[in-house]
C-alpha positions, 0 to 999 in steps of 0.5 A: 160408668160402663165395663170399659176404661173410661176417664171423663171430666167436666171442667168448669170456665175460668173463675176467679177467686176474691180475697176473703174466703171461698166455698164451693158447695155441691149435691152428689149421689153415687154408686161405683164398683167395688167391694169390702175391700176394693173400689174400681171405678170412682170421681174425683175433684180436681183444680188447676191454675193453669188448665193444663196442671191438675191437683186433687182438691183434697190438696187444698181442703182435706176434709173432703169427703173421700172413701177410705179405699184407693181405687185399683184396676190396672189401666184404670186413670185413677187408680192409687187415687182416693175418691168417692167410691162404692155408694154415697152415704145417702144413697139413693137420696143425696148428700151435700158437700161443701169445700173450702178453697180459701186456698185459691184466694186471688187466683183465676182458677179451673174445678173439673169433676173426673170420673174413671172406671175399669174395664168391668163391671157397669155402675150407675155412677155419680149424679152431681147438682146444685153446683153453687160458689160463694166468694167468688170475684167474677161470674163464670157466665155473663147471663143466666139461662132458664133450665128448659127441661123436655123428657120423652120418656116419661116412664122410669127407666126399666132396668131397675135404675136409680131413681131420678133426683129430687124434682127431676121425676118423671124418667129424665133422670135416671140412669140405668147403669147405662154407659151414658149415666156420666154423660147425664151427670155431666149433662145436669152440671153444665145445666147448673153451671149455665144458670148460675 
C-alpha cells in the first residue's frame, strides 16, 4: 500500500450459496507495515448479503487466518480490526487459505478483499490468486475467458521488489512497494474471477 490513507476493495458479482456445504479457497502473499507490536496497514475478507452491509468473515468462520494485532493509525479505515497483517507466513512464497462458509447455505451473497492503509510508510502489500469456490449454485460468470498475459517489461522490478508469483515470472508481477501493488492485487483477482 502506498504512505497515504487508502481503503480499497474488490468485490466479487453476486454468487449464490447451495444447500450443502461451501468453501472458498484462495493463494495470498503479503507484507504490510508494522512492528513487534503494532500493524498499520493491512486486508481483510468481508461479506454481504445485502452489497451494502459488510461483516468481517471471521464472523462466519473463526479460524481464518488473522494476525494477533489490531491494526492501529488513527484515519486508518480498519483500524481495531483484525486482519492479515505484517508478512505472510510464507513469504515471498505462498500460502493457501481455505474458509468455511457453510454459513451462507442458500443465500445469494458478496465476498470483497479490502485493503487499508495509514498515512506512512509503503509496503508491498497483498498479491491474491487462485480465487476458487466449491459449493457454489451458480457460476459468477456466464462464460470463461483465457487469461491473455502481455508484459512490457520483462525485467524485474529495480527497486528490490518482491518476486512475481509462481508462473508469472519475467517482471509482470512484481510490485515494488509501489502505490499500484493493490491495483495489481486486485487486477490478478479480476483475472482469476473471470476464468472461473
Amino acid at each position: 500500500p502506498p504512505a497515504a490513507f487508502s481503503d480499497g476493495s474488490l468485490e466479487s458479482p453476486l454468487l449464490t450459496a447451495g444447500a450443502g456445504p461451501l468453501t472458498l479457497t484462495f493463494e495470498h502473499r503479503y507484507q504490510f507495515e508494522a512492528d513487534d507490536d503494532e500493524a498499520f496497514d493491512g486486508g481483510v475478507l468481508e461479506v454481504s448479503l445485502d452489497g451494502t452491509i459488510w461483516q468481517d468473515v471471521s464472523t462466519l468462520d473463526a479460524t481464518l487466518p488473522y494476525g494477533p494485532l489490531a491494526m492501529t493509525g488513527v484515519g486508518q479505515a480498519l483500524a481495531g480490526r483484525r486482519g492479515f497483517t505484517g508478512r505472510s507466513p510464507s513469504f515471498p512464497a505462498t500460502d493457501t487459505v481455505t474458509v468455511d462458509l457453510s454459513a451462507l447455505a442458500d443465500k445469494p451473497f458478496k465476498l470483497r478483499f479490502r485493503i487499508a492503509s495509514d498515512n506512512s510508510n509503503a509496503s508491498p502489500g497483498w498479491d491474491v490468486d487462485n480465487v476458487a469456490f466449491t459449493g457454489l449454485a451458480t457460476t459468477p460468470f456466464p462464460i470463461q475467458v483465457a487469461n491473455v498475459r502481455r508484459c512490457d517489461n520483462p525485467t524485474p522490478p529495480p527497486d528490490g521488489g518482491v518476486d512475481p508469483l509462481p508462473g508469472e515470472e519475467g517482471g509482470c508481477c512484481g510490485t515494488g512497494g509501489s502505490p499500484s501493488s493493490l491495483l495489481f492485487a486486485l487486477g490478478v483477482l479480476v483475472a482469476i474471477f473471470r476464468r472461473r
